[in-house]
C-alpha positions in Angstrom: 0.0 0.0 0.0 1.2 3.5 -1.2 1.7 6.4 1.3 -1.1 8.2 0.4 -3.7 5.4 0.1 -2.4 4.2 3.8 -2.6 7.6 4.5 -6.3 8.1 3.2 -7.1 4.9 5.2 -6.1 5.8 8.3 -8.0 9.2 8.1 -11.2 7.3 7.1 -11.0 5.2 10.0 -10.7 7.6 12.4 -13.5 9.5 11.2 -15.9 6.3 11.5 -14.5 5.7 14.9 -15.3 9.3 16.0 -19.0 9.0 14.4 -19.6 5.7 16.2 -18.2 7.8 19.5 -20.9 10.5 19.2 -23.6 8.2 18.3 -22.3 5.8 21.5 -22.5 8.9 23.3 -26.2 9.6 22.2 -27.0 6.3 23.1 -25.8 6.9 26.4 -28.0 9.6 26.9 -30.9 8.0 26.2 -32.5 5.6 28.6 -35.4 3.4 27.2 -36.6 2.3 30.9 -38.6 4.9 33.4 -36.5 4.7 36.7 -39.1 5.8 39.7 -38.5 6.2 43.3 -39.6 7.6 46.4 -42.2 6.7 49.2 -43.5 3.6 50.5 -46.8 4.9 51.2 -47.2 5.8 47.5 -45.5 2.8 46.5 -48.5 0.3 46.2 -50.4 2.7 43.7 -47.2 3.4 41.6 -46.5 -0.1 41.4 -49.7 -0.7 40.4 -49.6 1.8 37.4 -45.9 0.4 36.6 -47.7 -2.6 35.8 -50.2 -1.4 33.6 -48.3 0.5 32.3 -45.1 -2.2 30.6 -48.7 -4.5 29.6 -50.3 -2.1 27.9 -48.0 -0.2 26.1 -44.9 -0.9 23.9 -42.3 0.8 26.5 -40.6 -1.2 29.1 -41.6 -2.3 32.2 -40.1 1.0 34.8 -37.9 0.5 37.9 -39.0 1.5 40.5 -38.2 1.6 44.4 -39.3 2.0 47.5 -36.8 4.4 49.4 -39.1 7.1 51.6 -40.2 10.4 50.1 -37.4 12.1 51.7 -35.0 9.6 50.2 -36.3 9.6 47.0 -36.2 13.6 46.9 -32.9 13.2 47.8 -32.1 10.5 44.6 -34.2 12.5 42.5 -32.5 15.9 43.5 -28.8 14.6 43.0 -28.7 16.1 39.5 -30.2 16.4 36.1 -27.8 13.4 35.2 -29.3 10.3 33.3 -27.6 8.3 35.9 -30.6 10.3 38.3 -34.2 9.2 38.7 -36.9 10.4 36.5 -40.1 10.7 39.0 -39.8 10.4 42.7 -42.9 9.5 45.1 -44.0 11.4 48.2 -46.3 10.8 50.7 -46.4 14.4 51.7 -45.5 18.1 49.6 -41.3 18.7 49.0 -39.5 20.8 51.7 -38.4 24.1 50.8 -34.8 22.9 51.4 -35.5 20.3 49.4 -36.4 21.9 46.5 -33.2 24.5 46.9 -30.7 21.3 47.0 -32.9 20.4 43.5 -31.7 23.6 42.2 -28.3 23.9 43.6 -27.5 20.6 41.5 -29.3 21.7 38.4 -32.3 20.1 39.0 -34.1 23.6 38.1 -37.4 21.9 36.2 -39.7 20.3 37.9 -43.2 19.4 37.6 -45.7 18.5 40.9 -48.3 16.5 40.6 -50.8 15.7 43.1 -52.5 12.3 42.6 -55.2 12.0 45.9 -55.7 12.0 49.3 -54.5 9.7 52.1 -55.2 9.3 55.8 -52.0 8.0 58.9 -53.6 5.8 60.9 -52.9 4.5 64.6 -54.0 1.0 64.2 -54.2 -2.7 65.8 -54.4 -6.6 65.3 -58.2 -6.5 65.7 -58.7 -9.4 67.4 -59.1 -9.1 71.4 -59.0 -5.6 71.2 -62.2 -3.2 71.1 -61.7 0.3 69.0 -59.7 2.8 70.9 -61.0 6.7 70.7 -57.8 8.8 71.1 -57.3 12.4 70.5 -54.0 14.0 69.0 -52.7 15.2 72.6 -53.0 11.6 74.0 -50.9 10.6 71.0 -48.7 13.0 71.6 -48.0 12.5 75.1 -47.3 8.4 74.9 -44.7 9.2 71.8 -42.7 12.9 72.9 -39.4 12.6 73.7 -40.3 15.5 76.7 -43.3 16.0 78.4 -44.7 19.0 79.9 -45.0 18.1 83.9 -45.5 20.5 86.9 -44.3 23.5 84.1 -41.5 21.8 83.5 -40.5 19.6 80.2 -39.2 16.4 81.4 -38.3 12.8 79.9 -41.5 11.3 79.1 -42.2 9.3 82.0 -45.3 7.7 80.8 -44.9 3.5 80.7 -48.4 2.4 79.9 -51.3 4.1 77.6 -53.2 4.2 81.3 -50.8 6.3 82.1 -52.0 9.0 80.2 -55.6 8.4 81.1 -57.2 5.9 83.0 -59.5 4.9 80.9 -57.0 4.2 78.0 -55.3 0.6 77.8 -53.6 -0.8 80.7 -50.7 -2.0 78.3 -47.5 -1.0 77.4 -46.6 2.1 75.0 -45.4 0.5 71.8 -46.2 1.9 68.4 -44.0 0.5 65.6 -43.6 3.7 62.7 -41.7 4.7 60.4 -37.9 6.6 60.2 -36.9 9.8 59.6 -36.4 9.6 55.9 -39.9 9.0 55.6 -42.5 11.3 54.4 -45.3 9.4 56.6 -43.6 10.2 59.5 -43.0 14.0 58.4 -46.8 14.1 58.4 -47.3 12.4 61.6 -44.9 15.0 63.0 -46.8 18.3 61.5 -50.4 16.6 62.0 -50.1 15.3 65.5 -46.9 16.2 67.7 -46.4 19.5 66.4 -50.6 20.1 66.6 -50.7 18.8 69.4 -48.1 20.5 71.6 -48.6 24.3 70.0 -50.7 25.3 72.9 -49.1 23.5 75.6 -47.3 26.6 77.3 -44.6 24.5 78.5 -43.6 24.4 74.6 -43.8 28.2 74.3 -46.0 28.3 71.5 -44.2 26.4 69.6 -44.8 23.0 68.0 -42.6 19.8 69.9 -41.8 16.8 67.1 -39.1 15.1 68.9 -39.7 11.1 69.1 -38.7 9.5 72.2 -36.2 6.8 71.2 -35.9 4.9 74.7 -38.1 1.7 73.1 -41.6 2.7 73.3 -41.4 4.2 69.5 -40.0 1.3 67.2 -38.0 2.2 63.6 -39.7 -0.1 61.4 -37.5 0.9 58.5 -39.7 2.7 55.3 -41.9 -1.1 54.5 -45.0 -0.1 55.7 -46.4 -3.7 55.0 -43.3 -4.9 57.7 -45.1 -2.9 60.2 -48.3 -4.2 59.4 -46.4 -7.7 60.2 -45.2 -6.4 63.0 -48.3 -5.6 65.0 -50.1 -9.0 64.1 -46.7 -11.0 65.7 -47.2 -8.2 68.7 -51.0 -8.0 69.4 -50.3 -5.3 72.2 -48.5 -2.8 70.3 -49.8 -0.4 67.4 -48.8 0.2 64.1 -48.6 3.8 62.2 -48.7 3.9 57.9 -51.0 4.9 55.8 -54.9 4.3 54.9 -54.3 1.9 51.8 -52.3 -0.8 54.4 -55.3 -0.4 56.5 -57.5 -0.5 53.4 -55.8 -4.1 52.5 -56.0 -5.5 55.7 -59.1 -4.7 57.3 -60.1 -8.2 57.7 -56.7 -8.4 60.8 -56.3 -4.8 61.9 -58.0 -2.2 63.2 -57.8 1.5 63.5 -58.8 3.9 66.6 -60.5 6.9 65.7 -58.9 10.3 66.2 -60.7 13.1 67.7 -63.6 11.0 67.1 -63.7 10.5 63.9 -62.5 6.8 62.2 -60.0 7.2 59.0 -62.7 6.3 56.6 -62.3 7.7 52.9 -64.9 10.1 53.0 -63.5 11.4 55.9 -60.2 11.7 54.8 -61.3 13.3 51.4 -63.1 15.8 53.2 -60.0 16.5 55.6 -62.4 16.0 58.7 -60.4 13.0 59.9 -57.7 15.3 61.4 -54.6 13.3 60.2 -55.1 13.5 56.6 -52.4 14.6 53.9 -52.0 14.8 50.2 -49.8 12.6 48.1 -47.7 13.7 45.2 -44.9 12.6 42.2 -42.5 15.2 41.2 -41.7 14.9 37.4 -38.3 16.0 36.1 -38.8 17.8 33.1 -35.2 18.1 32.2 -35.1 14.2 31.4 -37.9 14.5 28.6 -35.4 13.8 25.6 -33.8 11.3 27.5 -36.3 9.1 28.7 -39.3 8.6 26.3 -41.7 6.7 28.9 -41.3 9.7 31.1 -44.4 11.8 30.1 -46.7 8.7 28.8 -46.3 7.0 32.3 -47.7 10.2 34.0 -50.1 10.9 31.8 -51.7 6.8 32.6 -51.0 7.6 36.5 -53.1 10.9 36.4 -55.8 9.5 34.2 -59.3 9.1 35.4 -58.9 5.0 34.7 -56.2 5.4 37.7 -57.0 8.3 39.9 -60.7 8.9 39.2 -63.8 7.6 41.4 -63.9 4.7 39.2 -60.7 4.1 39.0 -58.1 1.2 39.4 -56.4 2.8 42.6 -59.1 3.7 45.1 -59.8 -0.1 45.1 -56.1 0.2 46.5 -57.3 3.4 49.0 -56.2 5.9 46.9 -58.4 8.7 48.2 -59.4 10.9 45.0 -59.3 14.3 44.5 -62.1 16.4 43.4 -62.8 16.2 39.5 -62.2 20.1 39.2 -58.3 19.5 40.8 -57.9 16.1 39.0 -58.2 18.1 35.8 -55.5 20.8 37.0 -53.1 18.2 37.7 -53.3 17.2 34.2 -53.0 20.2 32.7 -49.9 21.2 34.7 -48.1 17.8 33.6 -49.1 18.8 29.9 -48.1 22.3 30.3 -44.9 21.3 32.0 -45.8 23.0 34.6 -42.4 24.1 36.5 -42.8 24.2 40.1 -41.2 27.7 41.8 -39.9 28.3 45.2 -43.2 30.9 45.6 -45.6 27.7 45.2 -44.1 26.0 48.7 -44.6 29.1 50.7 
């Protein structure tokens, strides 16, 4: 071979090496399968739509995880990277701090989308046991770190629910719940302890959240359906997680009613059952060249067959939202709606 044919070779294969680079590199940056995190609460109706979703349509089958709203938000907020989840979960709204870390890594373009209602419930192995009646301050006092006693805040003392009251239980404080990391227990937090203690004027005014971590409160890690386990291999202790556990195993557990009124779903829906919250999935609009099933995935889990009053997930207790807010989720997810720091406040 001449020098200048050798030399025209060489030349032509580097130039089909660097066009198979760049179009490697494309590849890359397109991922065919949906990767979904976030909270265990949310994690049966996801999973649920994930299903549907690879048999009914020609994308595949998404990942998805169960890792708490707060650990998913914290996946989901790494970066805008394809390497970085495309939807997160959340059992309760995104924390203003949160949403800064999303923008401090570049995740600046996010769409919210609320999907229903869902109530926490304090429940039981049903069996034995007749329905308890306990209000948020009762709660509150068997499960603070500190009690207010004689004006003073003090380790909580209390042993036994009778403790409290006399006419409660005369059994031991145990309530298996969830971790930090999880948005169930975020809620719990706002809608009970921090309720709860406002007015107490040994707290100042302000709302008490701390746990007390000396064994009558029991980490049951983020698997709601572990605690559910939990409470029917321990018949005296009580379980917190959401309505749709309760929902699934009403036939084993029951719930006590708080402030009077049981966590049934029209209750809930209505926000009278005073430890009710919304649930959510938080798009990231920044992925929607790289991952093609983003956008047809949330469009099936906001439709009416999923979401509605007639739809596939309040058979799971999915608690829907009225028709009129239904329709403005949908409209924000077609609109790429982009969520701003204003919204949260």
């Amino acid at each position: 071979m001449n020098r200048i044919l050798k030399s025209r070779v060489l030349k032509t294969t580097a130039l089909a090496a660097a066009v198979m680079s760049v179009a490697g590199v494309a590849q890359a940056q397109e991922r065919q399968q949906l990767r979904i995190v976030g909270s265990s609460t949310v994690y049966p109706f996801a999973s649920y739509v994930v299903e549907e979703f690879g048999a009914t349509t020609d994308y595949q089958t998404p990942v998805i995880e169960s890792t708490g709203s707060g650990g998913g938000l914290k996946l989901f907020c790494e970066g805008p990277g394809i390497d970085t989840p495309d939807i997160t979960n959340a059992s309760r709204r995104i924390k203003i701090s949160e949403f800064k870390r999303c923008q401090e890594n570049g995740v600046t373009d996010i769409t919210e989308a609320k999907i229903g209602y869902d109530g926490i419930v304090l429940a039981e192995a049903s069996e034995g046991h007749e329905q308890l009646n306990l209000t948020r301050k009762q709660i509150f006092l068997a499960l603070a770190a500190k009690v207010p006693q004689n004006g003073k805040l003090v380790d909580n003392p209390y042993e036994k629910w009778s403790d409290i009251d006399p006419s409660l239980p005369d059994r031991e404080i145990e309530v298996y719940g969830p971790p930090t990391t999880s948005g169930t227990r975020d809620a719990f937090e706002e809608l009970v302890m921090e309720h709860a203690s406002e007015n107490m004027k040994a707290y100042g005014g302000e709302g008490y959240t701390d746990i007390r971590q000396d064994g009558a409160y029991i980490d049951a890690g983020e698997n709601d359906n572990l605690i559910v386990q939990r409470i029917q291999e321990n018949t005296t202790a009580f379980g917190i997680f959401g309505y749709s556990f309760l929902e699934e195993n009403q036939d084993i557990l029951m719930a006590a009613s708080i402030g009077g009124v049981e966590p049934k779903p029209e209750a809930i829906g209505s926000g009278k059952y005073p430890v009710a919250r919304s649930l959510f999935f938080y798009v990231k609009n920044q992925h929607a060249d790289s991952v093609p099933a983003m956008y047809p995935y949330a469009n099936l889990f906001l439709s009416e067959k999923m979401i509605g009053p007639m739809g596939y997930l309040k058979g799971l207790g999915l608690i829907p939202l009225p028709e009129k807010l239904r329709e403005e989720q949908r409209e924000d997810l077609a609109n790429r709606e982009t969520l701003k720091l204003s919204d949260l406040k």
